[in-house]
C-alpha positions in Angstrom: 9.7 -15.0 -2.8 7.9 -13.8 -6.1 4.7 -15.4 -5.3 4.8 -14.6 -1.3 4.9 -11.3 -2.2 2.1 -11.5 -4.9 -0.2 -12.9 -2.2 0.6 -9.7 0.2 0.6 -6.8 -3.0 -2.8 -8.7 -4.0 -4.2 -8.8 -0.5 -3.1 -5.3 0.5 -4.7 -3.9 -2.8 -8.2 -5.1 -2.0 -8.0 -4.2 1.6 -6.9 0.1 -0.1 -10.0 -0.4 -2.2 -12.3 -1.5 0.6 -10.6 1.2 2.7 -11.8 4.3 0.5 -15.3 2.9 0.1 -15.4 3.2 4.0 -13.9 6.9 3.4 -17.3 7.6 1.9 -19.9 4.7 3.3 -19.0 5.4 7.3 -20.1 8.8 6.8 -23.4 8.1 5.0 -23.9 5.1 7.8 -24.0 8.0 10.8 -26.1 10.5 9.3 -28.8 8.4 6.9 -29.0 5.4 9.1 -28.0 6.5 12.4 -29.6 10.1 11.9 -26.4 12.1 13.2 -25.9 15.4 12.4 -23.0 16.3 10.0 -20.7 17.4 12.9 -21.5 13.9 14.4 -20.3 12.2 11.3 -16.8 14.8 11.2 -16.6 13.1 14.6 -15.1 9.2 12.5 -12.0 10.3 11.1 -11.1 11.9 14.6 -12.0 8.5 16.1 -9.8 6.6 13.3 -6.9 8.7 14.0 -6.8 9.2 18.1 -5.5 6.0 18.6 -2.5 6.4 15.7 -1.4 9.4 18.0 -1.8 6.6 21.4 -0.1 3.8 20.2 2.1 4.8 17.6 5.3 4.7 19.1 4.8 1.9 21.5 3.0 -0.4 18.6 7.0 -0.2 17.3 8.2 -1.5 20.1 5.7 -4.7 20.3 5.6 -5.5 16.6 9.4 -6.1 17.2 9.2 -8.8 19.9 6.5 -10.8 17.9 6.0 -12.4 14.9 5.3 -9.6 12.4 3.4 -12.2 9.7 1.0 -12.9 12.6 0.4 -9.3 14.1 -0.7 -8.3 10.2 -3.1 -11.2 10.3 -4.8 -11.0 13.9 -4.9 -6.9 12.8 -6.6 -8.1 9.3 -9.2 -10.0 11.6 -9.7 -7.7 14.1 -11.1 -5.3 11.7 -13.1 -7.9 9.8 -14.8 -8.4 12.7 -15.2 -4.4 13.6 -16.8 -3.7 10.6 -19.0 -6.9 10.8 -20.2 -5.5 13.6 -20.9 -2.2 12.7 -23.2 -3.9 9.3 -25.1 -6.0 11.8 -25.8 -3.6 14.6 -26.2 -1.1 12.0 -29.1 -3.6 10.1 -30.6 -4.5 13.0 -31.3 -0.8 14.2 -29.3 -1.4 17.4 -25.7 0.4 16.6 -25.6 4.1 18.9 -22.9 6.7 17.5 -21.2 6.3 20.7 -20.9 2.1 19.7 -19.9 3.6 15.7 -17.1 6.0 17.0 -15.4 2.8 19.3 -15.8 0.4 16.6 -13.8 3.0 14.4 -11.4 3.7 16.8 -10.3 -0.1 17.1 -10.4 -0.2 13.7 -7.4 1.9 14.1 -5.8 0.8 16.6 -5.7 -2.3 14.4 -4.7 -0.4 11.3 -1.7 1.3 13.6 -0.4 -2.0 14.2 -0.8 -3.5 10.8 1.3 -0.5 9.4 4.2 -0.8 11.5 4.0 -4.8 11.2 4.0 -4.9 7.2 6.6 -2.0 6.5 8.9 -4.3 8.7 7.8 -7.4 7.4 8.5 -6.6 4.1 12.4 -7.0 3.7 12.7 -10.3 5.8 10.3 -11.7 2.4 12.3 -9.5 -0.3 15.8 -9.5 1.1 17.5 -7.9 -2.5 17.5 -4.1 -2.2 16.3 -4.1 -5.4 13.6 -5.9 -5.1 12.5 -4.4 -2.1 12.2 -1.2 -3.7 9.9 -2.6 -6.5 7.7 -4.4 -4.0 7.6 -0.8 -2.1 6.6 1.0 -5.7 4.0 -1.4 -6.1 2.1 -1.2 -2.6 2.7 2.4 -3.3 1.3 2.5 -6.6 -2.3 0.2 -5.2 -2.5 3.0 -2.7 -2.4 5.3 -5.1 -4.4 3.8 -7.9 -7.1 3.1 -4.8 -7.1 6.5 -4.5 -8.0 7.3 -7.8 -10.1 4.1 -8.4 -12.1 3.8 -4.9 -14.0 6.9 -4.8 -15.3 6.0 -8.6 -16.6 2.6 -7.0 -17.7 3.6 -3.6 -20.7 5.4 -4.9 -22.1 2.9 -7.5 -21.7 0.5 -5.3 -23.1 2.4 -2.4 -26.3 3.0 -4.5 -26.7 -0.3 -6.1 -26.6 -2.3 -2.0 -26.7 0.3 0.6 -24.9 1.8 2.5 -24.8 -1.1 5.4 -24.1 -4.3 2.9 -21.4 -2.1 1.3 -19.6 -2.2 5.1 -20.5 -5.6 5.3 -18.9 -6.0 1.6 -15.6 -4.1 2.9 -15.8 -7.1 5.5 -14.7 -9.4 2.9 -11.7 -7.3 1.7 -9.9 -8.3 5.0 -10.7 -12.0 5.2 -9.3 -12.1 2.1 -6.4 -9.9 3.4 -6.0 -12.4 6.1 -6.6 -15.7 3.4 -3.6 -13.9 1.4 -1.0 -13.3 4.6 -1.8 -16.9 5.9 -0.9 -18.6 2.1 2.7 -16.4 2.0 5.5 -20.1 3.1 8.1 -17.4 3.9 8.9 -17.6 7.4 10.7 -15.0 8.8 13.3 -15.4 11.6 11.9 -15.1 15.3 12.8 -12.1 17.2 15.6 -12.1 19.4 14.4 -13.1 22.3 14.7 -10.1 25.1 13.5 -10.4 28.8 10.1 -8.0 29.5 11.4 -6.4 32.8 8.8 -3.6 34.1 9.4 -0.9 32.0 10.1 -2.3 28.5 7.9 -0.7 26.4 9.3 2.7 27.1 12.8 1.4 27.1 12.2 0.3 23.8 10.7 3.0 22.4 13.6 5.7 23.5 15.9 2.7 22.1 13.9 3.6 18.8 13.9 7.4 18.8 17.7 7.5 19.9 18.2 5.2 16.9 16.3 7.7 14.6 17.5 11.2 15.8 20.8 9.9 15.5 20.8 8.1 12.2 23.2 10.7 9.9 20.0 10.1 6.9 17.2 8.9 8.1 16.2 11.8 10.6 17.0 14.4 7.8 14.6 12.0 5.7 11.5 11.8 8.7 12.0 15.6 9.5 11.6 16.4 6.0 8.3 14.6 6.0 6.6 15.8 8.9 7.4 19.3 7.7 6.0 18.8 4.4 2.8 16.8 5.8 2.1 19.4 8.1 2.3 22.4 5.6 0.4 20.2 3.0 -2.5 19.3 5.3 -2.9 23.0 5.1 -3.6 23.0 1.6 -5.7 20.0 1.6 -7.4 20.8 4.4 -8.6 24.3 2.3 -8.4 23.3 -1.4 -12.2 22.2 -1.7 -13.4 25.5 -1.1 -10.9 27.6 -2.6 -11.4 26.2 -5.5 -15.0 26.5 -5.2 -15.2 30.2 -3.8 -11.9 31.9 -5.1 -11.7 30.2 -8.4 -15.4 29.6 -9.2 -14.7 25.7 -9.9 -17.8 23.4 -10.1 -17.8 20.2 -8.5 -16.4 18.6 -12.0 -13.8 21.0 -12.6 -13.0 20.6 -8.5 -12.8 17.1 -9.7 -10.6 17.1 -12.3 -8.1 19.5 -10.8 -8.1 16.7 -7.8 -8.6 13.9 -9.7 -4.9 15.3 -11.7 -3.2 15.3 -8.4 -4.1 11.7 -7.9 -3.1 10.7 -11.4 1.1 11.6 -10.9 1.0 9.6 -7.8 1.4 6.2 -10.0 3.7 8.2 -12.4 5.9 9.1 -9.7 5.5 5.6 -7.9 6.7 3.5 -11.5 9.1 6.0 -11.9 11.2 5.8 -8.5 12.8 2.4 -9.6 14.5 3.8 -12.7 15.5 6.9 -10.5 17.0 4.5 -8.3 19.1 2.9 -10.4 20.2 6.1 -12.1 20.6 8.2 -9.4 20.9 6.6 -5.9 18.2 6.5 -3.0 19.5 9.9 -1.6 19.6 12.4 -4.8 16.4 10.6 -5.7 14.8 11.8 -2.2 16.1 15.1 -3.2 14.6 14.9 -6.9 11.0 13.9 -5.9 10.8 16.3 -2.8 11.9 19.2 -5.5 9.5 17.8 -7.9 6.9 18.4 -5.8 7.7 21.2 -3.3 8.0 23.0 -7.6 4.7 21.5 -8.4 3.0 22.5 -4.8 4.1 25.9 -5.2 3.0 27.0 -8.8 -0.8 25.8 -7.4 -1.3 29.2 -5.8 0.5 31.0 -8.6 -1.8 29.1 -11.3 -4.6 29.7 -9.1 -4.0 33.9 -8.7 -3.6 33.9 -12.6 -7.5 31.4 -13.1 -5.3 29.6 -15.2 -7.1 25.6 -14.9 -5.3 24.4 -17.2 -1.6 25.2 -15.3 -3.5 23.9 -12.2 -3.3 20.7 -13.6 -0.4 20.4 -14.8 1.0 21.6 -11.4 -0.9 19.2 -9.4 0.3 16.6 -11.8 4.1 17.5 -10.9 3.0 17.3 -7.4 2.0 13.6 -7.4 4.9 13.0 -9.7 7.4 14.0 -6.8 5.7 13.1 -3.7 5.1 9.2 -5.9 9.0 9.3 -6.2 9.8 10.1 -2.8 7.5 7.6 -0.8 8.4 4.3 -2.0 12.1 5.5 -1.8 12.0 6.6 2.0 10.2 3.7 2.8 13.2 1.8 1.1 15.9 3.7 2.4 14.4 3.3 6.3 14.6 -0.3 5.6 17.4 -1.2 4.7 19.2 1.1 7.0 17.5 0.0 10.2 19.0 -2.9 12.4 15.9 -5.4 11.6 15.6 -5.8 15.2 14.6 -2.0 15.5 13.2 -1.8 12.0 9.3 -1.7 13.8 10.2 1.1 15.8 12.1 3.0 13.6 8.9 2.8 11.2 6.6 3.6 14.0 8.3 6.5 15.1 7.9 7.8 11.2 4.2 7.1 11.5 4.1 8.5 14.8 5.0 12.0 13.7 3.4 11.8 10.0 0.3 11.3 11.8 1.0 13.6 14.3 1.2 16.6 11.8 -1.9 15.7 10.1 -4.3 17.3 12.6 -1.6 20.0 13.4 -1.8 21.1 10.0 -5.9 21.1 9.9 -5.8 23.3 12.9 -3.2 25.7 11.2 -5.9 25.6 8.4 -8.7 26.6 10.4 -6.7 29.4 12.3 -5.3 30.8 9.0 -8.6 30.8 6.9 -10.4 32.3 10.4 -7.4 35.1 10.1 -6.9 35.7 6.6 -9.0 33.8 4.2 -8.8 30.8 2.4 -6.5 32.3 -1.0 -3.8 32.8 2.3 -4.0 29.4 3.8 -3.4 27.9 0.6 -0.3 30.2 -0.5 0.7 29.3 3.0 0.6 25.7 3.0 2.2 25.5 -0.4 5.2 27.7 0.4 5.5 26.4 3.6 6.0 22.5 2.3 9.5 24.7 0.8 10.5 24.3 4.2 11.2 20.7 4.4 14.1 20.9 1.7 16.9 22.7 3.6 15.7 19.9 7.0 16.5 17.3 3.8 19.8 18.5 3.1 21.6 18.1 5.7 23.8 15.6 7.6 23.9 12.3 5.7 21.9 13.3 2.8 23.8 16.3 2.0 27.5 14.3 2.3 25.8 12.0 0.1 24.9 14.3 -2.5 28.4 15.4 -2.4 30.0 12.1 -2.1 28.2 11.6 -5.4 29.0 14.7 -6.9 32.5 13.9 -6.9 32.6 10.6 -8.2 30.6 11.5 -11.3 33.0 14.5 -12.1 36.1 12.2 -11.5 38.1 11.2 -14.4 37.8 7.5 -15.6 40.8 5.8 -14.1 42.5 4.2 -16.7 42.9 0.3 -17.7 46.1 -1.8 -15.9 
């Protein structure tokens, strides 16, 4: 099981990297090569995302009649091929933005599927809780050193090929993806076989959310989330030019403030096994989303006083929580889903994570339209508060105090 898992973490790290040099090469493509204007090029990331919002919820409700193992590899494959058609249109001066923005978008509908198929796939190849919590913290910590990592590479490597053989380069990154999935032996156990009467995927679907909205820890878990995403999308969404226009930041010291909040999420992500063991999944969801709602909100306090310095150090506690908490929810959805509704359950997390992304970079226009860019970011960072009292409740909180009790009992003595 070691070694299938070492062929997924290794092909799943490449394919972050290759992600984040698209994060910066797709861009450059449309307005160097293509000649779009810089509203065009904004244009990508809305393509990438439209169809997360589509097929979220019904990609759950597939991936869970098929063979998950095979979903992640026709996904890997589809996007090979998406991308190796946006290098050679792109080269041979044939590629219109209109061809660019549908090549993206079924780059994500791919990526959709691929999420929901590996998050479930995961705990039929490391069936020990424990394990499955370390292989989590590790795919979370590649996304997170990618992060860090890719943005550093994407522009040397940019500038040493171009533009259009680094996409063709990123190509590569999901063969290898796919090489990697094919050479895992596990074999998971086919799904149950269910009869596709007309209907089915929305059946399936409401099966899903009923499952979720009822489940005593995991809603309190997802509802925490999408409140927290939404309110910090805010502050994302406006911390480039505060920085820059409120605080007077350069681009290096807008770098390293950034650059600090990127650093705790492999702290955070190391740290969530030992937390685990110590504490328990549910006061460790607590402890991380603490961590960094704390960390979140002394960003505007640091940033009314010009201190840099306690910037840092509070986007550091930041990544710190929000590196604890993800591998942990991810965990904790796992192994208390039914693995016949484990793809939906996952898809309807992603369905509303992705969801508040562009709900929260509306909020941040409105609010920096209204008030000003020093408001949206108090905003955003006090608002992500608001996630902690839809975390303790139901489940979570009797587990807290479940907890509680046991570690104030007295020993019971020996005989």
């Amino acid at each position: 099981m070691r070694r299938d898992f070492a062929w997924l973490w290794a092909g799943q790290s490449l394919n972050l990297l290759g992600d984040q040099l698209m994060v910066l090469a797709l861009p450059l493509l449309a307005v160097t090569v293509l000649k779009t204007s810089a509203a065009q090029a904004a244009l990508l990331p809305f393509a990438f995302f439209v169809p997360f919002l589509v097929l979220g919820l019904p990609a759950g409700a597939i991936v869970d009649r098929f063979s998950r193992r095979t979903t992640m590899m026709i996904c890997d494959a589809t996007q090979a091929i998406a991308f190796l058609a946006i290098a050679a249109l792109a080269a041979a001066g044939a590629l219109p933005f209109a061809a660019l923005l549908a090549l993206v978008s079924v780059s994500g509908a791919a990526t959709v599927f691929f999420q929901v198929a590996y998050t479930s796939y995961l705990p039929a190849l490391l069936t020990d809780p424990k394990d499955l919590h370390r292989g989590n913290a590790r795919l979370f910590l590649s996304e997170s050193m990618s992060r860090t990592i890719g943005p550093a590479l994407a522009g040397p490597v940019i500038a040493a090929f171009g533009v259009v053989w680094a996409i063709a380069a990123n190509v590569g990154s999901f063969v290898v993806s796919v090489l990697a999935v094919l050479a895992i032996r596990h074999r998971e156990p086919l799904p149950v076989h269910r009869p596709r009467a007309s209907g089915w995927i929305h059946r399936d679907v409401a099966e899903g959310l009923r499952f979720v909205v009822a489940h005593p820890e995991i809603e309190p878990v997802i509802s925490c989330g999408v409140v927290y995403v939404l309110f910090l999308t805010m502050v994302e969404a406006s911390f480039v030019l505060y920085a820059r226009d409120a605080l007077g930041l350069g681009t290096v010291g807008i770098g390293v403030v950034m650059g600090a909040a990127a650093s705790g999420f492999p702290i955070g992500n190391l740290a969530s096994d030992r937390l685990i063991e110590r504490l328990g999944i549910p006061r460790t969801l607590v402890a991380g989303a603490l961590t960094s709602v704390a960390g979140l909100l002394l960003v505007p306090v640091f940033g009314h006083a010009g201190s840099i310095s306690g910037l840092v150090a509070a986007s550091v506690l930041h990544g710190v929580g929000e590196g604890a908490f993800g591998p942990c929810a991810l965990t904790h959805r796992q192994t208390q889903s039914p693995p016949e509704l484990l793809g939906r359950v996952n898809a309807v997390q992603r369905f509303f994570i992705w969801g508040a992304t562009p709900l929260g970079s509306v909020l941040a226009s409105i609010t920096i339209a209204a008030a000003g860019l020093s408001a949206a970011v108090w905003i955003g960072c006090c608002g992500t508060a608001l996630c902690l009292p839809l975390l303790l409740r139901r489940g979570v909180r009797l587990a807290l105090v479940s907890a509680g009790r046991a570690a104030d009992a007295p020993p019971r003595p020996a005989g």
